[in-house]
N, C-alpha and C positions, 0 to 999 in steps of 0.2 A: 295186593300189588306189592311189589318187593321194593328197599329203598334202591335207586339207581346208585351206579360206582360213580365216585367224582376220584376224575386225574388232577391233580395240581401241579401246575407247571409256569415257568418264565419264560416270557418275551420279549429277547434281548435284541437291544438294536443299537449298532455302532452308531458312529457322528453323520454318515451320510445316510442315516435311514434302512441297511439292509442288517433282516433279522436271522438271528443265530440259527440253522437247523442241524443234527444230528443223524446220521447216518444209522438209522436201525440195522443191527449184523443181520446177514444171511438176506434182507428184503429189498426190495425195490423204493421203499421209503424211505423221506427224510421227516424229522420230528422237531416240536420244541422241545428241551429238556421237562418232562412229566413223570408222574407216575402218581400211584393211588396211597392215601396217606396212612399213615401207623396209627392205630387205636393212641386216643387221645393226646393226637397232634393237630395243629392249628392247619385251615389251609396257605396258612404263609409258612409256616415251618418245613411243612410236607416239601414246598414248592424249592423252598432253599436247600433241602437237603439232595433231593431228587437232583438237584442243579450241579453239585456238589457230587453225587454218585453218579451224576452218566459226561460231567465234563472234566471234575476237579476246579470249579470256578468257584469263590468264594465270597460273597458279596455281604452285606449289612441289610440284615432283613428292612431296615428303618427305609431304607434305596426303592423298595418296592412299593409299585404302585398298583393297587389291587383294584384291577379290570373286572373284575364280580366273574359270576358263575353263568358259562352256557351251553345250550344244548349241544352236545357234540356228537355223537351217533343214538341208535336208539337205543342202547344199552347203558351209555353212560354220558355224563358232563363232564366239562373242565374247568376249575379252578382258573384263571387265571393272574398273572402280575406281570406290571411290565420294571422294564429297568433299561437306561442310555447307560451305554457305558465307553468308556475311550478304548481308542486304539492302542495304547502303552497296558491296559489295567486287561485286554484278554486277546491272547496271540496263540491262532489255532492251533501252530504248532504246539504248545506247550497243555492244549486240552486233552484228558486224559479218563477215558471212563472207568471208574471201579467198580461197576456193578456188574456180575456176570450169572447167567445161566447157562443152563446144560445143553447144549446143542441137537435138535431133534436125536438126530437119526444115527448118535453112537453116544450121545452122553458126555462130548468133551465141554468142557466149560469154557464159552466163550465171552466176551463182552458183550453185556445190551447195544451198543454206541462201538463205531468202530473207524469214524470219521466224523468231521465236523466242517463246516461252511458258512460265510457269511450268502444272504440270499438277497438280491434287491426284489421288492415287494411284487414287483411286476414277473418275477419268473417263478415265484415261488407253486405255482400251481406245476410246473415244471418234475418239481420233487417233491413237496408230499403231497401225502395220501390226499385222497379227494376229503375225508372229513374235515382235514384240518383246511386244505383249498379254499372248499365253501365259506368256512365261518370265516375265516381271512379278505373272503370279498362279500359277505353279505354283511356281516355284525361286528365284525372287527376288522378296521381298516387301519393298513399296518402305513398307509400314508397318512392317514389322519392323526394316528399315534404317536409318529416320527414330531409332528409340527405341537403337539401339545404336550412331550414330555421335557 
């Protein structure tokens, strides 16, 4: 059996509870800032950098509170951390993804991230994906999260 991918990623939630999602280009999904980590990188570092490459946010890894590891589809898990943060410390306007790939179907290089939204917890099933949906209302409850971070 092969080792599963683990994404690491943060779950950012302003003063009133709604969490950060990201606009994958080209899909119909939103995401938390993720992605899969660099050969002998921590899953907090993974998490912060990735944060860093699809928004331009830049946080103090010490900030993070690490939600452990869950199952997220059958191919892979996710890392996760959470972090409150103020309205003055991250203004969408000013979110900015540096990370980019080749766009299928001629090769332009686009942004991973090509928007970004605060979500209150209750619509979030609204915009992403069903994997992340699920575990947001089975295993991770982003209102329970709000009241104990």
């Amino acid at each position: 059996m092969s080792a599963r991918n683990v994404s690491c990623g943060v779950v950012m939630l302003n003063p009133r509870g709604d969490v950060l999602l990201c606009h994958a280009t080209e899909t119909t999904h939103w995401d938390v800032p993720k992605g899969v980590s660099d050969p002998g990188e921590s899953p907090r570092e993974a998490a912060l950098r990735e944060l860093v490459e699809e928004t331009g946010i830049v946080l103090d890894g010490t900030r993070l509170k690490d939600l452990g590891r869950f199952v997220y589809r059958r191919d892979k898990d996710l890392h996760l951390f959470a972090v409150r943060v103020t309205d003055d410390e991250v203004k969408l306007e000013n979110c900015v993804c540096e990370s980019y790939f080749p766009r299928y179907r001629d090769g332009t290089m686009i942004p991973e991230m090509d928007d970004f939204k605060w979500v209150n917890p209750l619509d979030v099933d609204r915009f992403a994906s069903h994997s992340l949906s699920r575990l947001f209302q089975t295993v991770l409850s982003l209102t329970e999260l709000h009241e104990t971070l």
